[in-house]
N, C-alpha and C positions, 0 to 999 in steps of 0.2 A: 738950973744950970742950962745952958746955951748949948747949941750942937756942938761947938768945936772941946767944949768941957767934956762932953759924953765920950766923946772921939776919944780923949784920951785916957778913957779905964779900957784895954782892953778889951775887956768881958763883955764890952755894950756889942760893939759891932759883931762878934763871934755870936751873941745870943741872936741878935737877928741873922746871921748867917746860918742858927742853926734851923731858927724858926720855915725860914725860907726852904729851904733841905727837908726839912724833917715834913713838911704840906706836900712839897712838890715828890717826895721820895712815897710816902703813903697813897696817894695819890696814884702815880706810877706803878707801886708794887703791886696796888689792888689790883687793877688793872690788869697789869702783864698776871701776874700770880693765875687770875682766871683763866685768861687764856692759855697760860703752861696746862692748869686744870682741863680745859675741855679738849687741847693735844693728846695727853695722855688718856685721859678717857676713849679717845676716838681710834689711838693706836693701840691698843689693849683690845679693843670690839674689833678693827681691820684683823690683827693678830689670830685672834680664838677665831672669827670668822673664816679665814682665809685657811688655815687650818682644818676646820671641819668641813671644809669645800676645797680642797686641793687642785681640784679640775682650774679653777680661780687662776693659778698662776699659768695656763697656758693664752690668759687673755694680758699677757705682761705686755707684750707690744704692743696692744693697742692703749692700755693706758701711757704706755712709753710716746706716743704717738698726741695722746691729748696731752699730756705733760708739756712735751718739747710743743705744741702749739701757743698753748696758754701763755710761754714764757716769751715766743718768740716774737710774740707779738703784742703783747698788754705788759710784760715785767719793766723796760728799760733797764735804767741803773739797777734797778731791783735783779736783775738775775745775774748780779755781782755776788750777792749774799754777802759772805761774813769781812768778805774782804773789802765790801763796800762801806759798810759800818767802820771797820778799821781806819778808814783811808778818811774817812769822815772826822775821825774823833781826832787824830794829828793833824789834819789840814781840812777843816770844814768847805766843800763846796758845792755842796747841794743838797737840797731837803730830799730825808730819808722818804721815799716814796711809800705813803700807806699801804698801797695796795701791793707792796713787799708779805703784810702778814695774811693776808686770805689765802694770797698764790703760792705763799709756799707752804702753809698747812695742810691746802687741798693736791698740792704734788707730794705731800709727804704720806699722804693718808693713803692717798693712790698709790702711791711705790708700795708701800708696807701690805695693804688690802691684797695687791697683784701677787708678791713677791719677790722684792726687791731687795738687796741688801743694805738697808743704811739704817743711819742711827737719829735720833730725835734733839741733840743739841744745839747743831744748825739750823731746825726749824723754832725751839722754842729765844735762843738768840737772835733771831733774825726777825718773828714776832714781834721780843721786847724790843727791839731796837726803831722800829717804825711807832708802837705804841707809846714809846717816850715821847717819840722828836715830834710827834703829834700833836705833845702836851707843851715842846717850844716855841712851836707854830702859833699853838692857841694862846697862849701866856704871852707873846711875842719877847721870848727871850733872847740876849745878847748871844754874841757869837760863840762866845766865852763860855757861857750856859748850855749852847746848843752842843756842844762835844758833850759836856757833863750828863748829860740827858740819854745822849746815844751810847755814853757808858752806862748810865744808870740800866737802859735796857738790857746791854750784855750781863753785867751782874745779876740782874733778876730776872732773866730769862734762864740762864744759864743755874742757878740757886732753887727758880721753883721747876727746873724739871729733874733734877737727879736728888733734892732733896737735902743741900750741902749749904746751907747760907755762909757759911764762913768760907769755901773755897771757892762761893759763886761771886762775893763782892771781891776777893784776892785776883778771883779769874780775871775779870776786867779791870782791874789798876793793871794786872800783869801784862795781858795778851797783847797789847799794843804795841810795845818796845823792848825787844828784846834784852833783857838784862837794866830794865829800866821799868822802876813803879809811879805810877800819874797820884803823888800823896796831893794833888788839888782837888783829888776827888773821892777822897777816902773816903770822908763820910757820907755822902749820898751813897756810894759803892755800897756799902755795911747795910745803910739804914733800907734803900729800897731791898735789896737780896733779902733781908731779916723780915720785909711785909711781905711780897711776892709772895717766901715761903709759906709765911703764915697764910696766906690766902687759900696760896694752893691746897693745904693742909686742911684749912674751915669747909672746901669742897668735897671733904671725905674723899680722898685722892689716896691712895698707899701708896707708897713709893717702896721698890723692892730692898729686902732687909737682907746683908749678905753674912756669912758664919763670920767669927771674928776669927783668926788665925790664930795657931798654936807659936808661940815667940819664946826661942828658948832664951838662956842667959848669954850674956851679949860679951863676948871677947873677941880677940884679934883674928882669930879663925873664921868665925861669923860673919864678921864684918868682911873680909877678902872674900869668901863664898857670894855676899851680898853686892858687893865691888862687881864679880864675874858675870855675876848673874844682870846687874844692868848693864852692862856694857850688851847682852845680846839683848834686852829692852829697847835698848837706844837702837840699833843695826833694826830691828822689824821694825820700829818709830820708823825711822825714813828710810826702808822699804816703801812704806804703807803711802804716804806721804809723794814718794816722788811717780808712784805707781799713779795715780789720782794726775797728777801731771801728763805722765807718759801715754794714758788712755783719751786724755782729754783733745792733746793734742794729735793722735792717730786717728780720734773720732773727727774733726775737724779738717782733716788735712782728706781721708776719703770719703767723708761723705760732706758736699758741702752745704746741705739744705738742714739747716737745725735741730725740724721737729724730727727726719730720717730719723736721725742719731742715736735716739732711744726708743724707736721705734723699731730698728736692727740691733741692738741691745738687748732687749727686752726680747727678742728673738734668742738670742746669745744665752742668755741667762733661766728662760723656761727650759731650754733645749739642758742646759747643763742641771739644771737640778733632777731634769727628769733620765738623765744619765747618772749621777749621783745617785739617786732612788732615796734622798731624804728633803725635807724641810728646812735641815739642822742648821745648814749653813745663811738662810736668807732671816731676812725681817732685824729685830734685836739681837735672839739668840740668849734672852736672859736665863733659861733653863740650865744651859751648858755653861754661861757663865759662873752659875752659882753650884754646878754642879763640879768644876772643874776643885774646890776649895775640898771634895772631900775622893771623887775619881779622876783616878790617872788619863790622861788625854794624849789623843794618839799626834804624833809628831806634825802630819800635816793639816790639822784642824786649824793650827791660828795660819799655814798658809793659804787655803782655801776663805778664808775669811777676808784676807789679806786681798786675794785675787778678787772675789764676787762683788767685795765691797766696793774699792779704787773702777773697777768697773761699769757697778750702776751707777756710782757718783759722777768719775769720768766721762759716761756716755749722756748723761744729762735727766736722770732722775733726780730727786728731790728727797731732802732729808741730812741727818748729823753724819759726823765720822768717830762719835765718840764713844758711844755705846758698843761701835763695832770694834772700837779700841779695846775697849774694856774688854771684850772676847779675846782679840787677840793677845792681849797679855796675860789674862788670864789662863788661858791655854796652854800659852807656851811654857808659862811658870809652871803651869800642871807636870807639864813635857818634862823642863829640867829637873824637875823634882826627883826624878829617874838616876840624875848624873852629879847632883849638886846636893849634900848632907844638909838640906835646911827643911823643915818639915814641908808636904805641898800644901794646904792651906797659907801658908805666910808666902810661899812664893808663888801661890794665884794672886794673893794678895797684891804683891810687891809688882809685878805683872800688870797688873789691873788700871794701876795709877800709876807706874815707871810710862808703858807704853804712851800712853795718854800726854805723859810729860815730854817727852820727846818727839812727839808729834806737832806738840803746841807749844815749845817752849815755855811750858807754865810750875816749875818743880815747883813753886812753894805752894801756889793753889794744888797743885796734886797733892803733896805732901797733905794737907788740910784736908782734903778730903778722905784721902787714907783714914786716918785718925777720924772724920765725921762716921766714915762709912767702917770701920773696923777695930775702933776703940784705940786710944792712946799706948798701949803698951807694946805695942812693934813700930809706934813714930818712926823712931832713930833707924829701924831698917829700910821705911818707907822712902824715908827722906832719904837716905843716902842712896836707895834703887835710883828715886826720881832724878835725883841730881846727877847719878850717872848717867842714866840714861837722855838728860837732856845734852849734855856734854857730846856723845858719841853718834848722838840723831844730827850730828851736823849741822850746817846752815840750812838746812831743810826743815818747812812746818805746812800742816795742812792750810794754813792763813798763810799766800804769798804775798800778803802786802804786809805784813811785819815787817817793821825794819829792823834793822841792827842796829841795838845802841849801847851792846859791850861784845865786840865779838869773844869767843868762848876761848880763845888763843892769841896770845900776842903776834901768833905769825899770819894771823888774820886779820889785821888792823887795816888793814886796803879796804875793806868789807863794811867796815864805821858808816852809818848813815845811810847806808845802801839796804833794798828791800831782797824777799826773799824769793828763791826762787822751788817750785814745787823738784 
């Protein structure tokens, strides 16, 4: 049979489509999966380090100080982060700069070592997203490719750090377009997230196991408690979200030399924990996260989370917003649990991944990871938290180059094609 014969079964061109995918995707996951591996390794050892050396976070400003240097001067494009990957994968125009993944491990390692509040999903996406388009470079892939590559990164960056392959490849078809999924990239999406994982996994890596929630039987009472309950998800989502904006631009407008920024910062935030008299609030926080599933948690614990985090991020330390999400929802679910008849375990739960969803505009990856991280049988409450609370987090998401490609309301159709703003 001649090429144009082959051409027409179908199945020819898609088996080499998959072959293609499935080298370049293994490949990739290996790769990225390692380095999500040696992140958390290193943010686990800063953590219990900094911890059993507390004195550690009064030296916050000076790493605030090498932080804002490093970036200000060797990152370029790179100290865009997540939203430079975004802006890459719908309108390709310029190669993801490698030395995005050194600079921002060693500013994440440093915030967290110091005491800083942020979370590790913007460092292991912003890792995988230089470590693909790497692999563009070298392959000399089309342009066309080269988006697919710097999604492959978000998925399996995003997959081997929380442990979730099914809401790591969802994350990245989602996060780009607002009420729009990129199915051109489906299966790279799946396949690198599902190695990645597995890598990070072969590195004897544990990734934290949370209780699964007590889920009662589901009627129409439930479900309006579960309705209530993410609408105030969604309202701390973009809190958190425009806070991160509002610090960014206050840090910029007085102070206007860079590296100052989180070097008076980092001032700001020693000063305030050592007025607090705890730890509780800076780094992860995965203790209290996991604690919140079985004690009740005091009202302004996911605010203060809320504040310290949008904070270090805003002033220009380095590191995720997701993990501190995950506090913050979980908290406050803790909170409601007080005022709302759903057991607190399913509304730390519902909390945990509502918050996250309305930050990032991603319910169905949230949704997925619920169910990854908490077992299938409270889904339907997951999913309905998520999906409110992305509704009510507004045109707001921690990624302001999102665009909008279904606004959430017909009376926001002006908003169509238009990006976001923090």
């Amino acid at each position: 049979m001649n090429r144009k014969s082959w051409l027409k079964i179908e199945q020819f061109p898609l088996l080499v489509y998959l072959v293609k995918w499935l080298c370049l995707s293994v490949v990739a996951g290996v790769c990225i999966g390692s380095a999500s591996a040696l992140l958390l390794v290193s943010l686990s050892w800063a953590t219990d380090f900094r911890e059993s050396h507390l004195w550690m976070i009064a030296l916050l400003p000076l790493a605030g100080l090498l932080i804002g240097t490093m970036y200000h001067y060797w990152a370029g494009t790179a100290a865009r982060g997540n939203n430079f990957l975004i802006e890459e994968i719908r309108s390709p125009k310029d190669i993801i700069p490698f030395r995005m993944a050194p600079l921002v491990y060693v500013g994440t390692v440093l915030t967290h070592l110091f005491g800083g509040s942020a979370g590790r999903e913007g460092t292991g996406v912003q890792m995988g997203g230089a470590i693909a388009d790497r692999f563009s470079q070298l392959f000399h892939l089309h342009k066309r490719d080269h988006r697919v590559m710097v999604l492959i990164g978000i998925s399996a960056g995003f997959a081997s750090v929380f442990g979730t392959p099914l809401a790591g490849a969802v994350f990245g078809l989602e996060v780009i377009v607002i009420g729009r999924m990129r199915y051109e990239a489906i299966l790279p999406a799946f396949l690198s997230a599902a190695f990645a994982h597995l890598t990070c996994v072969a590195w004897g890596v544990a990734h934290t196991h949370y209780p699964h929630p007590v889920v009662p039987s589901l009627n129409v009472e439930t479900i309006l408690w579960t309705i209530l309950a993410g609408i105030f998800f969604g309202v701390a989502a973009m809190c958190f979200s425009r806070s991160i904006g509002m610090w960014g631009r206050l840090a910029a407008r007085y102070v206007a030399y860079p590296p100052l920024r989180p070097l008076l910062g980092g001032i700001v935030i020693a000063l305030a924990v050592w007025l607090l008299g705890t730890s509780k609030y800076i780094g992860l926080g995965v203790p209290t996260i996991v604690a919140s599933f079985s004690e009740q948690q005091m009202w302004y614990d996911f605010l203060l989370k809320i504040l310290l985090t949008t904070f270090t991020i805003g002033v220009g330390f380095k590191g995720g917003e997701v993990t501190p999400l995950f506090f913050v929802g979980a908290t406050l679910g803790s909170f409601l649990s007080m005022f709302l008849p759903l057991p607190m375990s399913l509304m730390a739960a519902m909390g945990f991944v509502a918050v996250f969803s309305g930050a990032t505009n991603t319910p169905i990856a949230c949704t997925l990871m619920g169910i990854e991280l908490f077992g299938a049988e409270g889904g339907l409450y997951l999913g309905i938290a998520c999906v409110i609370a992305y509704l009510f987090s507004g045109h707001t998401s921690i990624y302001t180059a999102q665009m909008i490609g279904s606004p959430k309301h017909s009376a926001f159709m002006r908003m169509k094609g238009k990006t976001l703003q923090a």
